[in-house]
N, C-alpha and C positions, 0 to 999 in steps of 0.2 A: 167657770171652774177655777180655782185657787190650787196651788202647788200642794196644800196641806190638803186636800183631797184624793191625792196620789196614792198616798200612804208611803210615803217615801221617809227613807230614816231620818233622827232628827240633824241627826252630823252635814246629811246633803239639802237638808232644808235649811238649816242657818247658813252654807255657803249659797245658796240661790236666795236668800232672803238680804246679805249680805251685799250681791251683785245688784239687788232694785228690782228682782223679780218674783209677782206675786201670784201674777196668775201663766200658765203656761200657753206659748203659741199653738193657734192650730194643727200644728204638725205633731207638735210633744202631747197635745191633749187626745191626738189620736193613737200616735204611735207608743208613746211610752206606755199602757197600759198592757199592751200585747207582749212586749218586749218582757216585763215584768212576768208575766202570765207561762212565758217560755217560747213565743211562737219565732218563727219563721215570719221573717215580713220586708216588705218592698215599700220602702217610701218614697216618694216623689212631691215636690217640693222646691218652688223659685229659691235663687241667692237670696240670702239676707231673711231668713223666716226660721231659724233656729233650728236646724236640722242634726247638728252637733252637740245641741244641748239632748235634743231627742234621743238617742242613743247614748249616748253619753254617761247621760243622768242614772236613765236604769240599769245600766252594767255595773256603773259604782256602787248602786244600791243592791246588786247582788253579789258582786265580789266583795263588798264590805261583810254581808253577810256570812258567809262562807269562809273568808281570811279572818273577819274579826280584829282584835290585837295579836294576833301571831307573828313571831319572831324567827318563824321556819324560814330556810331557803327561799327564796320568791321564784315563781315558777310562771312563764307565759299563760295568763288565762286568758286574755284576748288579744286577738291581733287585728288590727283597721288597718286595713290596705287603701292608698292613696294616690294621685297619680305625679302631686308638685309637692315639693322640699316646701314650699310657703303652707297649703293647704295640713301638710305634715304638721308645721311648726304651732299652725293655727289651734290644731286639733289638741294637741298634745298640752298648749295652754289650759284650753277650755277642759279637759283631764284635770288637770293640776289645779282649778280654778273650782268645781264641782268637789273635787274628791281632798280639800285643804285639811278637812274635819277627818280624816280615816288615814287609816295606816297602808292604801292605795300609793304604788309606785307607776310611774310610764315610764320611759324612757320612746324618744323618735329619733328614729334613722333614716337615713339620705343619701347618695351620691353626690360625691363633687367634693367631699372634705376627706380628712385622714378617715379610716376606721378604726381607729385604735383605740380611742377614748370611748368608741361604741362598742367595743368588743369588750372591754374593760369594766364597764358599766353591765354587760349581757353576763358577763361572769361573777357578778356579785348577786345579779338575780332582780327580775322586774315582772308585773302583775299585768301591765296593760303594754303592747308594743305597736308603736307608728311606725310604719314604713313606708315608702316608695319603693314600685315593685322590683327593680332594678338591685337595690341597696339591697333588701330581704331575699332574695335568691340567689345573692354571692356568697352573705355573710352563712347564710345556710348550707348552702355545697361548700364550705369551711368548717362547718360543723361548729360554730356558732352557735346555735338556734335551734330551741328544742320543742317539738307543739307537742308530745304526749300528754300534756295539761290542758290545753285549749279549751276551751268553751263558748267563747265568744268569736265567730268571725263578722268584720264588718267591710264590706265593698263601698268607698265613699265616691264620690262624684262619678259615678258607673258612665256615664256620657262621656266624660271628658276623659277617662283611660279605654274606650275603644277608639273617642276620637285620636287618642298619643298611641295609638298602637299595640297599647300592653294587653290585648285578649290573651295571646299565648300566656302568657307570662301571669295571668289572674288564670286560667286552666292549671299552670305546675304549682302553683303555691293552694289551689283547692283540692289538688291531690295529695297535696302536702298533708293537711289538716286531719284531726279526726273527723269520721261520717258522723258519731253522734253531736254535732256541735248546734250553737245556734247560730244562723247566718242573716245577718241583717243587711239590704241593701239600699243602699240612700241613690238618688240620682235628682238630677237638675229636672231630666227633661225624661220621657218615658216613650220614646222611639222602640219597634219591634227589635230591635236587636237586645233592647235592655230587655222587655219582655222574655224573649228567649234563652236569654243569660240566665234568669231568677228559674225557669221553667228548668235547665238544667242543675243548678247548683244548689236551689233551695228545694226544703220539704213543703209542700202545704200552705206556702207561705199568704200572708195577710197582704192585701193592700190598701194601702191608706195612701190619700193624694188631696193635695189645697192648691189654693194659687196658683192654677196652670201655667207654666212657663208663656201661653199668648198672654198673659195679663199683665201688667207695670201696674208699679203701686198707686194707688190715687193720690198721695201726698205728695210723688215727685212731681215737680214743676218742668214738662218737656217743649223746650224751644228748638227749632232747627233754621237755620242759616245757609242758604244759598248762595256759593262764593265759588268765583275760579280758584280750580287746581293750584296756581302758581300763588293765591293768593290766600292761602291757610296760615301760616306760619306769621303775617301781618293779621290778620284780623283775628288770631288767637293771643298776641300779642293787647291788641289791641282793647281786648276784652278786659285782660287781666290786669290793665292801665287803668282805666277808665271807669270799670266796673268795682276797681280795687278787692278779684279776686285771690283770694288764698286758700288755701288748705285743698288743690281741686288734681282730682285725680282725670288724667288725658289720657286716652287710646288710642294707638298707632295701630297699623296692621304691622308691620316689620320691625325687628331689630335697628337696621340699618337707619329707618324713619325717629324713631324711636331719639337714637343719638343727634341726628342733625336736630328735629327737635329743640331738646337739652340744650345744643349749640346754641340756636340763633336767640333761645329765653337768653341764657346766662348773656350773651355779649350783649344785651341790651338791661342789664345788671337784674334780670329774675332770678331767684334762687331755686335751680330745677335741675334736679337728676333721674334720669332711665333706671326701669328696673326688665331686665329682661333674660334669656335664656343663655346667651355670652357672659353674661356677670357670672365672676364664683359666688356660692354659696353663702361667702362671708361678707362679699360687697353686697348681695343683695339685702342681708339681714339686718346690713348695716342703715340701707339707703330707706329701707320700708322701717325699724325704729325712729329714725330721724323723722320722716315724714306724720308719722304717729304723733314724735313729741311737738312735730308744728315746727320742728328746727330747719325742715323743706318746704316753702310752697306750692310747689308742682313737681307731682311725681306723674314722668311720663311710662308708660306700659306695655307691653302688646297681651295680648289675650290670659294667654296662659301662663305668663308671669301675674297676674293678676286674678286669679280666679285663689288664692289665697290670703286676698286681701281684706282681714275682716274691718273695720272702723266705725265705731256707732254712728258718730258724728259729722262724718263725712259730706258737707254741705256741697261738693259739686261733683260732675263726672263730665267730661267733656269729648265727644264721642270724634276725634283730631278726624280719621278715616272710617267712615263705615263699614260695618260689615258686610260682608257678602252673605252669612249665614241669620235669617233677622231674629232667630233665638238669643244667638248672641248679643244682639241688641238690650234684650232683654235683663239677661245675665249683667251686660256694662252697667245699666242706669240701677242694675238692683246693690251696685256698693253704694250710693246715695239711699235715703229713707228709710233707713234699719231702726231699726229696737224705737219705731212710734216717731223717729222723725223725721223734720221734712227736709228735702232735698229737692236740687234743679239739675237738670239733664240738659245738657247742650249740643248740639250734635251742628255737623259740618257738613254739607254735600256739594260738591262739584258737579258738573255735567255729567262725567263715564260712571258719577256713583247713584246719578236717579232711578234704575231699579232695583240698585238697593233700597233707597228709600221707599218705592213703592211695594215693594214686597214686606217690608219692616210695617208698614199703614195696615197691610191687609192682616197682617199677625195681630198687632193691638189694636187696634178697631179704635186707635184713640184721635182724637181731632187735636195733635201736636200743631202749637201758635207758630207760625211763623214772621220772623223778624227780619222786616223789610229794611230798616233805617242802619244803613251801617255802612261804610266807606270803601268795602270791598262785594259792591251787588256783582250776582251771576246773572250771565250777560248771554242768551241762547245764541248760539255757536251760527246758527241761519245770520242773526241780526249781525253780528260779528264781522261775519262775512260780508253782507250786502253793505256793512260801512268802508271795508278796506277798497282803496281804489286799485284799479287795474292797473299797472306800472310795469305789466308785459309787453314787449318791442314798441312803448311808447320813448321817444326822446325826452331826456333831463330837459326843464326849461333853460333859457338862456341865464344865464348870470346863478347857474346853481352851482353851490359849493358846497359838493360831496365832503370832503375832508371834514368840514366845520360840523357836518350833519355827525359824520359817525364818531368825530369829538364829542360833540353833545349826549350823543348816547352816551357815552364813555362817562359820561360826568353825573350821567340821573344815576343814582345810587340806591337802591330798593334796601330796607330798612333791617333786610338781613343780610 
């Protein structure tokens, strides 16, 4: 199917003709039809498969309709609710990106900056509104924020705002809303909770679903490496030497991880900054442009600083800590191999994280290559053992000099 089979106006076909895209993903060839049509629908749908353009596209196409050239007031006709300031910022591009041809306004909103420049912008009047749920139910109970317009509700990464908590908080803002609206719901992964969600808040709604979250793309290239604990931060180092990687985005599980990180690249002269949930708003914004223009080559993460991060061409992802959750795995290696390209998936496992790995096996049923040749092997913790000598209530040999020994230690220097 071709975009011009849509029947979409010509205004949002020359911005997607514009962007290099002719024919639409499986997600938008399913979902945008329905959406056009007026339904209720529940999409589901891996990172990186155009989920954003899917909804997106057809709301433009009928608020374009409906607004036309009008020069009235701008009145909220939809509002996408979202769970990350980045995911916000992402969406609200891809808005402005679709809808360049039409007299469509957004405007996105967030916590962690002033309001003032948002409340400023809500008072002159806007057509499409991003928010995090947080930021949309202050600026609201201020009286801000008007839906008697509404039209369009859309619930975006539904997984990952039950996983941040905000169920209540998606319950007061659907109470918010007009009943007759249309409510669209996107999610990664379709867990019974999401199910139950849609069963309450939507009418009748459609389901459309590709790419199951067990599946990784078949053009990413997944390797995993076998390494002690103590010895990740060397042999990620090391990659990035030798392999003369750039542009590669790394997963941390922590904050805290995250920064030492950053550390031990930069003093070994790599040019690499964290992007994570302690940053303000404005450093992150800062540190994810940079990385975009290639001005960073390693942007380290933890999860949900990064489920915002869209990049066509994102040639690496490098999985520092595995996950406990192995969807999430998923979700990591799916910012590599977007929009037709390929990508390489690196991942890391120490001893305490093998069943992670083995539960991540069982989810993609994929035969991931393992790379044995490399200067930090894992070393099973039995064999570890049975090479240490016993040196309990044995006596030092004659002529030993302790001092000189634990000088020595003192002197091996590990590279971070």
């Amino acid at each position: 199917m071709l975009f011009e089979e849509l029947s979409l106006s010509k205004s949002i076909q020359r911005a997607v003709f514009e962007e290099g895209y002719t024919q639409p993903t499986p997600i938008q060839e399913k979902a945008i039809p329905f959406i056009l049509a007026g339904k209720d629908l529940v999409g589901c749908a891996q990172t990186g498969t155009g989920k954003t353009a899917a909804f997106a596209i057809p709301i433009i196409h009928n608020l374009h309709r409906i607004i036309g050239s009008s020069k009235k007031t701008k009145e909220i006709r939809c509002l996408v609710v979202t769970p990350t300031r980045e995911l916000a910022v992402q969406i609200g591009e891809s808005f402005d990106t679709y809808g360049k041809y039409t007299n469509i306004g957004q405007l996105t909103i967030f916590g962690g900056v002033s309001q003032v420049p948002q409340v400023d912008q809500l008072k002159k009047g806007v057509d499409i509104l991003i928010a995090t749920p947080g930021r949309l139910l202050d600026l609201h109970k201020q009286g801000f924020i008007d839906f008697d317009s509404l039209h369009y509700l859309v619930l975006d990464e539904s997984d990952l705002m039950l996983d941040m908590g905000f169920i209540n908080d998606v319950r007061k803002i659907v109470k918010l809303v007009p009943n007759n609206r249309q409510t669209l719901l996107f999610s990664a992964t379709m867990p019974m909770a999401i199910r139950e969600l849609a069963d309450t808040f939507l009418n009748k709604p459609e389901y459309v679903s590709v790419t199951p979250v067990s599946s990784t793309a078949e053009i990413i290239e997944q390797k995993i490496y076998f390494v002690g604990k103590e010895d990740k931060r060397g042999l990620l180092y090391h990659l990035i030497r030798n392999e003369n990687l750039s542009n590669v985005l790394v997963f941390v599980r922590t904050k805290h991880g995250a920064d030492n990180v950053v550390k031990a690249l930069k003093k070994h002269g790599v040019n690499a900054e964290a992007i994570h949930g302690d940053k303000s708003q404005t450093a992150r914004q800062r540190v994810l442009d940079h990385f975009k223009n290639k001005e960073i080559s390693v942007l380290v993460a933890t999860d949900i600083a990064a489920r915002g991060i869209d990049i066509e061409s994102l040639p690496y992802v490098i999985n520092f800590d595995l996950p406990n959750i192995p969807e999430t795995y998923v979700h990591r290696i799916g910012r590599t191999g977007r929009a037709g390209n390929g990508g390489i998936s690196i991942s890391f496992c120490s001893k305490d994280e093998e069943p992670y790995w083995v539960t991540i096996q069982k989810l993609i049923k994929v035969n991931v290559k393992t790379i044995k040749d490399h200067p930090f092997p894992w070393k099973d913790a039995e064999q570890n053992q049975e090479a240490k000598p016993d040196l309990r209530n044995k006596k030092k040999p004659e002529g030993s000099n302790s001092r000189k020994s634990d000088a020595s230690k003192k002197n091996k220097k590990r590279w971070y």
